[in-house]
C-alpha positions in Angstrom: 99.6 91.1 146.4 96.9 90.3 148.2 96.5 86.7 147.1 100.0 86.3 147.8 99.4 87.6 151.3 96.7 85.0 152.2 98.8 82.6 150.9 101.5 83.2 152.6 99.6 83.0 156.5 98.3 79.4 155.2 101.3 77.8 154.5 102.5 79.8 157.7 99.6 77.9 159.4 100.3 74.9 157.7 104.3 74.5 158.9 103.3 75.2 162.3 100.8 72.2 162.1 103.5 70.5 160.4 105.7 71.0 162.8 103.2 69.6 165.8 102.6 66.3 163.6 106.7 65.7 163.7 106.5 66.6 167.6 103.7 63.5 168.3 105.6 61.6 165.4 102.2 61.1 163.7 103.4 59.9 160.4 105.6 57.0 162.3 102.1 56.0 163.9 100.5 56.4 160.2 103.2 53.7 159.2 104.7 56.6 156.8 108.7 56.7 156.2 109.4 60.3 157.0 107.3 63.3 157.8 107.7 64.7 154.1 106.0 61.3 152.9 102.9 61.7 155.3 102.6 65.4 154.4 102.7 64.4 150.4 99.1 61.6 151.4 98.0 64.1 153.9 97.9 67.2 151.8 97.7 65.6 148.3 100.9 67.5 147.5 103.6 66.0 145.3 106.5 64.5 146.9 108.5 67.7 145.7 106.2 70.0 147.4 106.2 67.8 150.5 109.7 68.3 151.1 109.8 71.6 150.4 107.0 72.5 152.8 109.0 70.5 155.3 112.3 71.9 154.6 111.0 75.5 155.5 108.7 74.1 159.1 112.2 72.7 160.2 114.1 75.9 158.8 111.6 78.6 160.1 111.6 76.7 164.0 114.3 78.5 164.5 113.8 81.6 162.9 110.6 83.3 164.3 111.0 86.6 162.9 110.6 84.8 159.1 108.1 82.9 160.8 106.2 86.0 161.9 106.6 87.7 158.4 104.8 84.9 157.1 102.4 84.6 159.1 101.6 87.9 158.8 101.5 88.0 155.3 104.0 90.5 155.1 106.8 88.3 152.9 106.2 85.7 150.8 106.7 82.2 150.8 109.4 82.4 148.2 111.1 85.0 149.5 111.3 84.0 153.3 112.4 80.6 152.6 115.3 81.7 150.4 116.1 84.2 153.4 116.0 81.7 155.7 117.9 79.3 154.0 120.9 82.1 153.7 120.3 82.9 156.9 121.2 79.1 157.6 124.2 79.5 155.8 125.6 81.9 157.6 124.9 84.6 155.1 125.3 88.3 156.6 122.7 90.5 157.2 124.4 92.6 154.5 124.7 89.7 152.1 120.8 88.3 152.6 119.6 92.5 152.1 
């Protein structure tokens, strides 16, 4: 759990940098396509990975609290994300428990 902890306040680290490189629209000044195409050459990540790690720093903008719980280490990546994407949805609180 504790792994998983750590893990979780890096990639909480690394989607708010994410989201700071979209804001100054670095990878349109690094001649890259889209943000998840810069964040595949920039973190050596497969183009799957990319976009996922994208998906949630757009998702989680919005939704501090699932941005807190990561970054706290409290939830993990997995888990977060797929709250955040009911969330999203529409899902109620009920539902997403």
């Amino acid at each position: 759990m504790e792994i998983e902890s750590l893990k979780s306040r890096l990639i909480a680290r690394q989607l708010v940098l994410l989201r700071e490189a979209d804001n100054r629209q670095a990878p349109l000044a690094d001649g890259c396509r889209s943000l998840a195409e810069w964040t595949a050459g920039r973190l050596d990540v497969a183009p799957e990975t990319a976009k996922a790690l994208v998906s949630a720093a757009k998702t989680l903008a919005d939704q501090t609290h699932l941005q807190d719980r990561l970054e706290t280490g409290v939830g993990s990546f997995d888990r977060v994300l797929a709250t955040a994407t009911l969330a999203a949805a529409g899902a109620t609180p009920d539902r997403i428990e």
